[in-house]
Structure formats: structure tokens, C-alpha cells
ROMAR-595302 format. One record per residue (C-alpha): residue in one letter; x, z, y. Coordinates in steps of 0.02 Angstrom, whole numbers, plus 50000, padded with zeros to 5 digits. Last residue first. Example, Ala and Ser with C-alpha at 12.3 -4.5 7.8 and 13.67 -1.06 7.14 Angstrom:
s506845035749947;a506155039049775;
//
This chain:
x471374863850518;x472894878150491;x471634892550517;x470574887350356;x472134884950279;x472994902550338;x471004911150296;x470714906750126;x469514893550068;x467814900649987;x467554891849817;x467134910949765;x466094905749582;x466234887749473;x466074899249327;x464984911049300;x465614928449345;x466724940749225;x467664946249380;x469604944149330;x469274928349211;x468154920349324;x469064921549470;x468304932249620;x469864933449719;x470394917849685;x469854909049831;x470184923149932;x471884918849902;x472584934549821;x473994942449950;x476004937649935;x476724953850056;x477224946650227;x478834936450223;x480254944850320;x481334947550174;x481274929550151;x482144929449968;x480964943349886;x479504941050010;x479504921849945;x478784908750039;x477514899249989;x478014880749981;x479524872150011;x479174866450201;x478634884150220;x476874890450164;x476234907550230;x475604919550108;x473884918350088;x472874933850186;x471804949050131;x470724959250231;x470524977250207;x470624981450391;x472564987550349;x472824971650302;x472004961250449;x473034973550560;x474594970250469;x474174951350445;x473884950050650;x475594960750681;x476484949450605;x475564932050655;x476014938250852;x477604930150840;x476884912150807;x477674902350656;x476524910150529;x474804903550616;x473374915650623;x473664919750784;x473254901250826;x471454904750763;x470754917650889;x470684935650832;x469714948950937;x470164965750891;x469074980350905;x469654997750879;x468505012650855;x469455029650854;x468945042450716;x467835056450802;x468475073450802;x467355084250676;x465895092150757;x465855111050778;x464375119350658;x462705122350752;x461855138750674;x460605136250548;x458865140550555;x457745144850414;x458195161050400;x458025167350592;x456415157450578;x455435166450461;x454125155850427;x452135156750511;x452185137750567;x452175145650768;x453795154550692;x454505137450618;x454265130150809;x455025142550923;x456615142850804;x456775125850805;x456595125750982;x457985137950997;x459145129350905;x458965111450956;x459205122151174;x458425104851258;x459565092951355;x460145081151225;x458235077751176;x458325073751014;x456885086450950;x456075085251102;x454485074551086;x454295077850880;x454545096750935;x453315097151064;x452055088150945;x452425100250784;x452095115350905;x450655108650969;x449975104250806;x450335121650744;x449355127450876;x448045117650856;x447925124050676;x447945143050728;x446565141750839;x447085142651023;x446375158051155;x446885155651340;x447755167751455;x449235156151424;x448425137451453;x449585136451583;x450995148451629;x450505160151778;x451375159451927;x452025172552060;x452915169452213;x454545177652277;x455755183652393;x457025195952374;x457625210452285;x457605209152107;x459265218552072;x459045230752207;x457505238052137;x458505237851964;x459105227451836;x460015227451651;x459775214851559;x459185215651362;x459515197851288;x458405182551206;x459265168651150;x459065151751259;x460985146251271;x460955150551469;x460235167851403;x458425172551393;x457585186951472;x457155203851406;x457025218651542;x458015232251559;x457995248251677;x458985256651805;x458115269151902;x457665264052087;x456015255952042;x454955260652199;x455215248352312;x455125232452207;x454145239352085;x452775241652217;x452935221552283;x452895217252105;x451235225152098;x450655214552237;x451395198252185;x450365203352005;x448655205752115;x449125190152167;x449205182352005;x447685190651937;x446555182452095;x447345164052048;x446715167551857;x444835172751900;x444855156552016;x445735145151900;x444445151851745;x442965149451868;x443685130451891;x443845128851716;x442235135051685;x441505121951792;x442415107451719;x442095111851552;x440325112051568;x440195095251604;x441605090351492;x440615098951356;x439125087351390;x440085072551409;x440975075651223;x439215078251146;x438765062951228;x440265053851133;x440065060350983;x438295058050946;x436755069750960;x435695075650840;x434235087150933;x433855101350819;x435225111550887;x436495122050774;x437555137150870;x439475140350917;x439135147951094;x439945132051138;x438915119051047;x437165129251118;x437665127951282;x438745138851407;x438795133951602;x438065153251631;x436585146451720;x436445129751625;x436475139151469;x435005149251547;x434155133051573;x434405127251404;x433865143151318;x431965142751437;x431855125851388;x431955128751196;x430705142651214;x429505131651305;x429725118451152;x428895133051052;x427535134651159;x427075117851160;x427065118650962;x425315129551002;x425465145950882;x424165142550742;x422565153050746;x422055157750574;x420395151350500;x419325166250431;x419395167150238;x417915165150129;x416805174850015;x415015173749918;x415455154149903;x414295141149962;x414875124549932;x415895131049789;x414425141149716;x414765154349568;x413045160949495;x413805176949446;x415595184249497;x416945188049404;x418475193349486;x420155188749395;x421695196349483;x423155185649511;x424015198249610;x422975211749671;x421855211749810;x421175230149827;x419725223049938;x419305209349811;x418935220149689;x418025234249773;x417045219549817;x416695215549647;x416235234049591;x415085234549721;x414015219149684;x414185203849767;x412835194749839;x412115206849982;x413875210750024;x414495193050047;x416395196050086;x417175189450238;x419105185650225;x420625189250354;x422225182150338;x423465187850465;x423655180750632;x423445194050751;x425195201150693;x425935184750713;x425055182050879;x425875198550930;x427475194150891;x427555176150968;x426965186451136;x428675198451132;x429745181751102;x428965173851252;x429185189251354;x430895191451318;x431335174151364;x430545178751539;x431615190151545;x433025180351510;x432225166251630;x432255180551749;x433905187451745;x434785171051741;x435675171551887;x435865191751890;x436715191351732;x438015176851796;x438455187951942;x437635186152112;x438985183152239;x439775199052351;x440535192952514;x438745185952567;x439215172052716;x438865157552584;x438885161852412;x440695161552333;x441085162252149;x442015168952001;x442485185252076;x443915198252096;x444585212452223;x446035220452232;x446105237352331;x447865241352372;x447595231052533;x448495213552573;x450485211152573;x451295226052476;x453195228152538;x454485226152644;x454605221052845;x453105225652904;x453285227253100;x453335237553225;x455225242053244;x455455245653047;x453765247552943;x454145248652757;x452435245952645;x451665256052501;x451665273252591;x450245263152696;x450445273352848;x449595289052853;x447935298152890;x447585311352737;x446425325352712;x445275320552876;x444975331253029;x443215337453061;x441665338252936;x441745339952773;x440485335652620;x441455321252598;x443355325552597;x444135307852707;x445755297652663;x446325286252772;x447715274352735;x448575262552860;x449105245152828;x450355234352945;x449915215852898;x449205212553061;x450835217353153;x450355221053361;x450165237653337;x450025249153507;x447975244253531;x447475252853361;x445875249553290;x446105234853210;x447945233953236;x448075246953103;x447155234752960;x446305246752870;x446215256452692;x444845267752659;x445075281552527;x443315292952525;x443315310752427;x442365319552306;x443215335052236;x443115343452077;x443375360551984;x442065369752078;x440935356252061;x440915355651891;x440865338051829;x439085329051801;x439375314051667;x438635320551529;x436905326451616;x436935309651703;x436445302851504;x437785289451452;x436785274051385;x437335265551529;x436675263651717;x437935260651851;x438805275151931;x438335277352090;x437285296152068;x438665300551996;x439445304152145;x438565321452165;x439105331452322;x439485351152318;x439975356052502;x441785358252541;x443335366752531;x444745354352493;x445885360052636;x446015377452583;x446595374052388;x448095365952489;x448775348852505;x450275336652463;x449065321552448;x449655316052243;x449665336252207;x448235343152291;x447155330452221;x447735332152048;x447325349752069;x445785347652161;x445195336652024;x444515321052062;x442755311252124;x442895294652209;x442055284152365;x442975268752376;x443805259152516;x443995243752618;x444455237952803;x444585224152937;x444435211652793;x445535198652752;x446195204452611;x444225204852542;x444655185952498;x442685182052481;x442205180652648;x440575190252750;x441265204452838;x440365214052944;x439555225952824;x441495233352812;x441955237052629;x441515250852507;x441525252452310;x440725264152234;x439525254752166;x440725243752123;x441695257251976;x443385253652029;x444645248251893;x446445251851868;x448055245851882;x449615258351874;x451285261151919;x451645279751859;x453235289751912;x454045306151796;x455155321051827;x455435315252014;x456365332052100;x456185322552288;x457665321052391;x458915331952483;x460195327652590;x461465340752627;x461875346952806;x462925336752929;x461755335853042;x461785317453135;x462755309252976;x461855318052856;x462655322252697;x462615317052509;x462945327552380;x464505324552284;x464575307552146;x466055299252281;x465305283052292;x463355286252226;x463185299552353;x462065311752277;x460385316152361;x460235336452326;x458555342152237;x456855344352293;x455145349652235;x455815365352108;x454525374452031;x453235358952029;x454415347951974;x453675329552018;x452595317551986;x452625299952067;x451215287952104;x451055270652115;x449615258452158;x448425244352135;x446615249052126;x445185236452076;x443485229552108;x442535215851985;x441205207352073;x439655199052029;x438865216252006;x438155219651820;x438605207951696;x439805194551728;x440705204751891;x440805219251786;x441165215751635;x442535204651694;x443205220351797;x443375229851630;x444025218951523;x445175214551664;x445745232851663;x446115235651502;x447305219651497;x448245225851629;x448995238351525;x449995247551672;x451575252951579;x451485252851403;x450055241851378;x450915228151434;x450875223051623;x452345229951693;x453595220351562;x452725204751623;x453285209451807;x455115213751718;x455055196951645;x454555187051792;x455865195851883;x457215191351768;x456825172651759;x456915172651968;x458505181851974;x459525164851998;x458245157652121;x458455171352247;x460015162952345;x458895146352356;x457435153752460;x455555157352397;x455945161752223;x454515157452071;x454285168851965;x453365167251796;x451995178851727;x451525174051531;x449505175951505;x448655192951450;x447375186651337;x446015182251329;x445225177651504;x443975166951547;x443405159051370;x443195177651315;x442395187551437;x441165169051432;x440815174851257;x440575192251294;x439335190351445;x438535178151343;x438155187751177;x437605203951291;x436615197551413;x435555187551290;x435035202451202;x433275197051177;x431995213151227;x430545213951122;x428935221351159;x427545223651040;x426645235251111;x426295228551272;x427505217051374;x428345230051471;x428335244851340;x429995247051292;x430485245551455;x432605239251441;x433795249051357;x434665233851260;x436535235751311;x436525220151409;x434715225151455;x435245239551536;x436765233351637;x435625219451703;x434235229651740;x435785244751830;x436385229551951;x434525221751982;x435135212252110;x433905219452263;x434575237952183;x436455234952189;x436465222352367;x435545239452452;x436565251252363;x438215242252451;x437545241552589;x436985260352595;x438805264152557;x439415252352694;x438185260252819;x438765276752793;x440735273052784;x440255263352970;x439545280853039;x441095290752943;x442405280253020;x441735281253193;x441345297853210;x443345303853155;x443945289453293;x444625271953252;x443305263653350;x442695273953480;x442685294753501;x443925306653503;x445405294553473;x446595297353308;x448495304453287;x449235301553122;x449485316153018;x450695327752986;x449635341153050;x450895351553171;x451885336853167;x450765325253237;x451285306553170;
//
């Protein structure tokens, strides 16, 4: 970098140079215009809003607003909703912090910080609509204290200033008062790439850029310049907006207030025979309407470049770019308007010619003048209701009056208009069942099925495109928090028991490698009662799964029900211990008195609830009060369910008990 300019040194002349850059800036803006006006960018955008000619099909023209319900619906079934971000880490010491940076990257995307969502409404507008591509700017910007820029670096160990090693003088750092991560939309006129390039993953291009009007102030501030260096001639960039309802007249700034600049961003090694890194970015920014050095000529301030190389970071160019398709070797596809621009026109037409053969179609009736008289006609010409008009000499084979035979509309013509809405469906890959509309034809279940699996299968894979794009547009943006986040902040994640908890985290804290995902189904819109189904199916599959959080899940599923869940919900209360389980196995000579196990058998058999005869001696039953060391005397179970004792019928519980049964 010069010092006297702070700028990056460029060749006189050759790629790279001052000439260079502005010659291929030219021819990318006239390519640009050139795709714009042979796609009909500013037709598409004005029959979406319904400004087309008025008079194109006579008097009676009428412009169908096709481009507006389809461009909305299919806004819709792409994207509708911001979907969950998860992280994914590329080596095993990052997969700890993984959750948290997931949450802090979904964190970046609400409304509160970058509000993502804004943005792809816009970009699907225009890439549906208009252009066939929806362009975007990544970045971050800091603002800071205008009276006092810098302030001492502290030393976090010892909380003094920090010093320089080499100098020993104090280390000062920017006086940040407020930083801004932000996503926002490029208008694609505007937009500016090299000619050369013919992909679709404009990361791969040797360059991009945008042509944009600002403030000098905020233009002085965010490039660190002077009122000086932004003197130049008046240009007028509106003249690349797309066409809206929005009269130029509104949308002309003062030029003395504003100035219109160029950002490109290249690939350094392009142009530059010392770098050997392709990833290493470079910025350029150029004042149109000036001639000689340009405002700003930097390295990416969005990477870190140590010994050559780029070693932290945003991968790919600040300018994200987004589309549903690829045409061969064009880098910009025909959007969905575009496609169908002619059979919507031609739609138009159709509808414009029904109207004038309903207007020329209106009764008409010739009136015998030489055989009515003048008060009869006047009659007949003021046509009121159920009027009586008498008339002499009445003929019905030859009446005095009769109406002229209409012209009926051919039926042909109304199957044509049923052909014209099925190949526009085709176009967009919308029918009539998904845009929610009757058709005459009655179809069964199952071909109804085929035909939305047809469809289905193409706007899933525009849906997987459009979603893969916003992914690494969110690896980018991570990239910037990354480096720029130095501030402690929190970020809601849930704990090892599946609550959700503020943790604290940093730049440091979610350092590291990873690779962003996108939930399924989660940019997706579901009706409340397949929801509820979903949530009723997950839980009937996990509900005893040992492995799943009971408490959260229940939790999870009473909310998707609509309930309160932290009421419903219990917490888990502590087992009780577990009574042992003993199993004896009895064979029948333990059963037998004179064996020394027979004790312990009748006290286990006892204390089971099962009763035993007393042993017989050579006597008969022996008695616990003379043989102390008789077992207790037991009801046979013979007896046990006597007669007298039970109130049973007779003749019941001839069971034998269990010493004679084991003496046999």
C-alpha cells in the first residue's frame, strides 16, 4: 500500500490498470442493459403491477395480472419463512461449539440484526419477476465518535493501556460507538459482472460490482475521505432502476448532496502477478464522473492475509448472488415472468377481444317505419319494462319489428383460453390445484396426485437451489461475525437436559471451522392441522424412547397443540428403589421334613404366602408346642376353602396339600 495515498499501487496501463477497469465497467453496464431490455425487465415489472399500454389491443384493452398472483404464490412455496441455521464443525475439537454457533448465526438473521427475511422478499421478486436473478450485499460496517476517532487499547491482563512492544508508546484503537452487520439487496440493473463469464456461481468470477448512489457524508465516513475527493460531475443512476409506479421525478436526489460511485470486487491474482492465493479479494471503489485515481483500492477488509495467503475470513465476494436456474453459457437465466411473457400477453389479448365482441353483441332490433306510426316507435325505442305497444294489423310471419341475430363467441375460442393457462402453468410449474382454483376437467385421485408430483419435483429442486445459495450466504456472514464480534454477547442454545439457556460467547468463542445447514422443511409453510399431526406422530415414535429429553418433547408437543406447556408438564420425580426379585426353584425332596433344607423351604414358602401341612412323625403331626422345632401347624390347602369358613358349595378345594403331594 502507498503511503502517501494509502492505496494499493496499480499499473499504468494493462489489466489491473485505472483504463482498464473503467473500459471493462463500461461494457459490463451496457451488458447488463442489453440482457434488461431484450428480456423485457421493466414489461415484466409493469405488468406485474398492471401499467402495461392501455391502448395495445384497441379500446378495450385488458391487461390479466398473471404476473402478479404467480410471482407471489411461487414467493411463497420457495421461501416462507426464515428456516432454522444449524452448524455443522469441520474438525472434532469444534464440534462442542457447533449448537452455539448455529444459534448466534440465527440470532444474526432476525429482524433485529440483519432481517434476512426483507431481503429474500426482495431478491425473490426479483429474480421471479423482473431479472432472473436476485443480487445481494454482505457486509459490516462500524461507526464511530466523530469528535474523538481513537481511544487507548487496554490490556485485558493488567486493565492499563496497552503498549507496543517495538515503540513502547500506547496502543490506540478505534472509538466504536455502534457496528452494523447487514444483508441487503442490489437493485440488478445495477449490478455488474465481467461479460466473460458465463457460470452461475458468480464466486467464481474474475470480478463483480454495482454502480450506487450515497451521501457524501455517509460516504466520507465508511471510506475515511474528504469533501475534496468526492468532487465530480452530476450523473443520474436512476436511470437503472427498474420500472415501478414511482415517477423518476421522485426518485432524483440532489446532486450536490449525493455521490455515485462503482464497488468492484476481484480476485487479486487476476490481475496481480505477486499473489499466488485465489481466494485473496481486493476492493475497488471508483467516483463516476471522475477521472484519475480511484476513492478506495484495498484488500478485502473482510479477510486476514498473513504471508500471502487467506488465512481468516469471507470465502467468495461480498456480492451474493441468487437464481432458480441455469441456461447454458448465459450467467443470468430468464426469470419465470420472462418465460411466459408472451402467452400472458397473449392471454391479455384474448381477454381484451372477448370484450369487444360482448360490446358488439348487444341486441339490436329493426323497426318498420312505414308501418308503425310515430308514437309506436317512440315506444319501442324507450323500451320499458313490460310495456304494451299496440300495433294494428299484427302479423307473426311478418312482424313490423325484429331483432338482429347476435354473433355467439366460437367455443374454440374459449378452449384457447384454457390452453393458453395450462401452458403458462407449465412455465411457472404451478397448475390450477396449486394456485388453489376449480377446473372443469374431473380428475381422480391418483392422477391428480401424478400431476402434483410432477410439479413437485421441479419446485423442489428450485426450492434446494434458492435454499443452498441462502446457506452460503449464511457461511459468509458467519465468516464477518467471526472477526468482527469482539464484544461479548449471548445467544440461546439448549442445555445437555434440553432447556433453553442464555450463553455467553464471543469472536473467540466460535472460532473455528464450520459448515452451514438448514433444517428441512423449515423455510416451508405447514397448516396448522399437519402440524399437529406431526407433532402427535413424533411424539407417538419417541415418547419411550430412553434416549430422548420425555420433558422436553412434551413440552415441544403441547405448544404445537396450542396449550401452555410449562403448566401442563410435570417435572420427573426420583424413582423409588426397586424391591429385589428373588426366584427360588423348589424340587420335591426339599419338601421333605427330615431333610435340613425343609426349614428354610417352609420359611420362604411362608413368607411367599404359601401355606404348608405340618410334618407327620411316626405319631402323627407333630406338635410346635412339644417339638419346639416344628414349623408353625398351617391350614391344609385342602381345607382352606371349607365350606363352613368360605360359604362355597360343598364338595369345593379337594386340592391335596403340598408335604403329601411331595411325599408320593
Amino acid at each position: 500500500m502507498t503511503p502517501e495515498t494509502g492505496l494499493l499501487p496499480m499499473p499504468t496501463d494493462g489489466p489491473g490498470s485505472m483504463s482498464s477497469w473503467r473500459n471493462q465497467i463500461t461494457l459490463a453496464q451496457a451488458h447488463v442493459q442489453s440482457i434488461a431490455t431484450e428480456r423485457h425487465w421493466d414489461d415484466n415489472l409493469k405488468a406485474y403491477l398492471g401499467q402495461g399500454d392501455r391502448k395495445r389491443y384497441g379500446r378495450n384493452t385488458t391487461i390479466i395480472r398473471k404476473d402478479f398472483s404467480l410471482t407471489e404464490i411461487k414467493k411463497a412455496l420457495l421461501f416462507y419463512q426464515l428456516p432454522d441455521v444449524a452448524a455443522t464443525a469441520k474438525k472434532p475439537m469444534f464440534e462442542a461449539v457447533a449448537p452455539l454457533v448455529g444459534a448466534v448465526v440465527n440470532d444474526y438473521l432476525s429482524p433485529e440484526r440483519t432481517n434476512a427475511m426483507a431481503m429474500v422478499d426482495e431478491v425473490l421478486m426479483d429474480l421471479l419477476c423482473p431479472a432472473g436473478i436476485g443480487v445481494s450485499k454482505i457486509g459490516y460496517e462500524c461507526f464511530v465518535n466523530p469528535t474523538m476517532r481513537e481511544t487507548p487499547a487496554i490490556n485485558p491482563t493488567t486493565g492499563l493501556p496497552a503498549l507496543d512492544d517495538l515503540t513502547g508508546q500506547v496502543m490506540m484503537q478505534p472509538n466504536i460507538i455502534r457496528e452494523s452487520y447487514f444483508w441487503n439487496r442490489v437493485p440488478p440493473k445495477m449490478f455488474l459482472f465481467s461479460p466473460k463469464f458465463i457460470g452461475s456461481d458468480f464466486d467464481q468470477a474474475s470480478w463483480v460490482g454495482f454502480r450506487y448512489s450515497a451521501s457524501k457524508t455517509a460516504t466520507m465516513r465508511t471510506f475515511e475521505l474528504t469533501e475534496q475527493d468526492l468532487q465530480s460531475g452530476s450523473m443520474d443512476t436512476s436511470k437503472d432502476l427498474l420500472a415501478s409506479d414511482v415517477s423518476r421525478a421522485a426518485v432524483q436526489s440532489d446532486t450536490n448532496e449525493t455521490v455515485n460511485l462503482v464497488e468492484v470486487w476481484y480476485r487479486a491474482s487476476e490481475v496481480d502477478p505477486e499473489i499466488g492465493d485465489p481466494e485473496i479479494i481486493r476492493q475497488l471503489v471508483l467516483l463516476e464522473g471522475k477521472d484519475g485515481a480511484p476513492l478506495v483500492h484495498r484488500d478485502s477488509p473482510y479477510q486476514t492475509i498473513e504471508d500471502g495467503r487467506m488465512v481468516e475470513g469471507m470465502r467468495g465476494y461480498p456480492i451474493h448472488v441468487f437464481s432458480l436456474r441455469y441456461v447454458s453459457d448465459q450467467s443470468i437465466p430468464q426469470s419465470d415472468c420472462s418465460a411466459s411473457r408472451d402467452q400472458v400477453d397473449e392471454l391479455s389479448k384474448g381477454r381484451s377481444q372477448m370484450i369487444d365482441q360482448r360490446d358488439r353483441a348487444i341486441p339490436i332490433t329493426l323497426i318498420d317505419l312505414q308501418r308503425l306510426p310515430k308514437e309506436t316507435q317512440d315506444k319501442i325505442l324507450k323500451g320499458e319494462v313490460q310495456e304494451m305497444i299496440p300495433v294494428n294489423g299484427m302479423d307473426a310471419t311478418n312482424p313490423p319489428a325484429f331483432g338482429l341475430p347476435r354473433a355467439q363467441w366460437p367455443r374454440e375460442n374459449f378452449e384457447f383460453n384454457n390452453v393458453i393457462n395450462r401452458d403458462i402453468g407449465e412455465t411457472w410449474a404451478l397448475g390450477q390445484n396449486q394456485l388453489g382454483l376449480d377446473t372443469d376437467t374431473k380428475r381422480t385421485a391418483t392422477e391428480l396426485s401424478l400431476m402434483q408430483g410432477g410439479t413437485d419435483t421441479r419446485m423442489d429442486k428450485e426450492r434446494t437451489r434458492f435454499l443452498r445459495q441462502f446457506a452460503i450466504g449464511c457461511q459468509k456472514l458467519l465468516a464477518l461475525i467471526q472477526m468482527f464480534a469482539t464484544e461479548q454477547d449471548f445467544a440461546r442454545v439448549a442445555d445437555p437436559e434440553g432447556a433453553t439457556v442464555l450463553q455467553a460467547w464471543d469472536a473467540n468463542t466460535i472460532a473455528g471451522e464450520y459448515s452451514i445447514t438448514l433444517a428441512p422443511d423449515s423455510s416451508q409453510r405447514i397448516d396448522a392441522v399437519a402440524e399437529k399431526k406431526r407433532a402427535l406422530d413424533i411424539f407417538t415414535m419417541f415418547g419411550n424412547d430412553p434416549l430422548t429429553n420425555q420433558v422436553e418433547l412434551r413440552k415441544q408437543t403441547w405448544r404445537k397443540l396450542g396449550m401452555n406447556a410449562e403448566r401442563l408438564v410435570l417435572q420427573p420425580q426420583p424413582k423409588p428403589p426397586e424391591k429385589p426379585q428373588v426366584s427360588v426353584s423348589i424340587k420335591g425332596e426339599d419338601l421333605a421334613p427330615m431333610m435340613p433344607q425343609y426349614a428354610n423351604v417352609a420359611a420362604l414358602l411362608a413368607a411367599g404366602g404359601v401355606g404348608m401341612a405340618p410334618p407327620t412323625g411316626p405319631s402323627g403331626p407333630m406338635d410346635p408346642a412339644t417339638n419346639p422345632g416344628a414349623p408353625p401347624p398351617v391350614t391344609p390347602i385342602n381345607k382352606r376353602h371349607d365350606t363352613e369358613g368360605s360359604g362355597q358349595l360343598p364338595g369345593a378345594g379337594q386340592a391335596t396339600d403340598v408335604a403329601q403331594v411331595a411325599g408320593r
